[in-house]
C-alpha positions in Angstrom: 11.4 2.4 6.5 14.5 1.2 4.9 15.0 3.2 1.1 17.7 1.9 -1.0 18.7 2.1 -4.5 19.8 -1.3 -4.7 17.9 -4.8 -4.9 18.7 -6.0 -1.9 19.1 -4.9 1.7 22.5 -6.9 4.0 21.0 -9.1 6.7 17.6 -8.9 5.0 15.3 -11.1 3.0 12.5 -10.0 0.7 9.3 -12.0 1.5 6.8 -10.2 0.1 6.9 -7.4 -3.2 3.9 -5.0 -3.2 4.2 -3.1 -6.3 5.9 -0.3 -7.6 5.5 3.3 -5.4 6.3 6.8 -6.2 6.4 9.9 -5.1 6.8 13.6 -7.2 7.1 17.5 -6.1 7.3 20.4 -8.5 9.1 23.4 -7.5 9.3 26.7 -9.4 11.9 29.5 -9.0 11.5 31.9 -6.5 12.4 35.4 -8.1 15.0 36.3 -5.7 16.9 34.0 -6.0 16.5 34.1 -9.8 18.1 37.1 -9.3 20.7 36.1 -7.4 21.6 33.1 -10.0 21.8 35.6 -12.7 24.7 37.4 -10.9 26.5 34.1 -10.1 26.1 32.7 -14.1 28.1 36.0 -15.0 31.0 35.0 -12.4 30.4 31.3 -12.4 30.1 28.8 -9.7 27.6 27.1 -8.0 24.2 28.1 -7.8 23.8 27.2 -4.2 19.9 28.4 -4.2 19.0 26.1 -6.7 21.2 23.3 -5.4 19.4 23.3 -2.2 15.8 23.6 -4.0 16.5 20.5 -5.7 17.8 18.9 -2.9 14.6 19.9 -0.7 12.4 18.4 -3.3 14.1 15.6 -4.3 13.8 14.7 0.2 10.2 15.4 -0.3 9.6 12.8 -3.1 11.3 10.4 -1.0 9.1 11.3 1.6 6.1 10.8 -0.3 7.4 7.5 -1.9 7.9 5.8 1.2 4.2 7.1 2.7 2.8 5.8 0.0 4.8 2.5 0.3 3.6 2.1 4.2 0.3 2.4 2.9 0.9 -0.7 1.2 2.5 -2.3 3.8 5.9 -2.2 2.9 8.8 -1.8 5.4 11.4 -1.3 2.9 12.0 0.5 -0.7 14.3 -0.9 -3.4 15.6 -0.5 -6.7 15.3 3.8 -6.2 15.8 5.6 -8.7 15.0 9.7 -9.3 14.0 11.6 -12.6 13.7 15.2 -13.7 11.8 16.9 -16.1 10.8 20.5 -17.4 7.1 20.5 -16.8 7.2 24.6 -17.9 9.1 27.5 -18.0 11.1 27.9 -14.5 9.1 24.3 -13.1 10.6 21.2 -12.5 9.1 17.8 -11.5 11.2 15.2 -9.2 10.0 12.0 -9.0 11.6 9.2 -7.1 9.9 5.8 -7.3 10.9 2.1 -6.7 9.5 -1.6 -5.5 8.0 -1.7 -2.5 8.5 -4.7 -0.2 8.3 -6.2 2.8 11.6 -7.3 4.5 12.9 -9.8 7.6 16.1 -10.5 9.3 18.2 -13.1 6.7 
C-alpha cells in the first residue's frame, strides 16, 4: 500500500478514486511519564515520552487508514494529511485521512 501526502505517485497513474478513508487513535498520558515531563518542563527540552506517544499513534492511524482503504480496494493513499485535537483533559485524538485510489504503472 503506497501512502503519500501528495496527489500523485512517480511512474503511476490513478485509474480509479474510491472515496475518502481515515483512520484515528486516542492516547492519554500515562502518569509516569507525566511525572517525568513535569521534571523536564522545569529544565526544558524535549519531552521525549510524549514525542514518541505521538509518534506511535500517529503510525497507528496510518495503519488504520490504509486497512480501511484495502477494504475498499485501494492500493494506494493520497492527498494525507494528519490532525490533532484535545478530546479531554490529558487525551488527544490523531486522525490521518486521505483519497483512496487505485494505481498502475504510468
Amino acid at each position: 500500500m503506497t501512502v503519500t501526502t501528495s496527489s500523485t505517485i512517480t511512474g503511476k497513474r490513478i485509474v480509479r478514486t474510491l472515496g475518502l478513508v481515515a483512520g484515528n487513535v486516542v492516547r492519554t498520558r500515562h502518569l509516569g511519564r507525566d511525572i517525568i515531563a513535569a521534571l523536564r518542563n522545569l529544565v526544558g527540552g524535549e519531552i521525549k515520552e510524549y514525542t514518541h506517544l505521538m509518534a506511535s499513534a500517529r503510525a497507528e492511524a496510518v495503519k488504520r487508514m490504509a486497512a480501511e482503504a484495502e477494504k475498499l480496494g485501494a492500493n494506494a493513499v493520497v492527498d494525507v494529511r494528519f490532525t490533532t485535537a484535545q478530546v479531554m483533559a490529558g487525551a488527544a485524538e490523531i486522525v490521518a485521512y486521505g483519497t483512496a485510489v487505485v494505481v498502475e504503472e504510468a
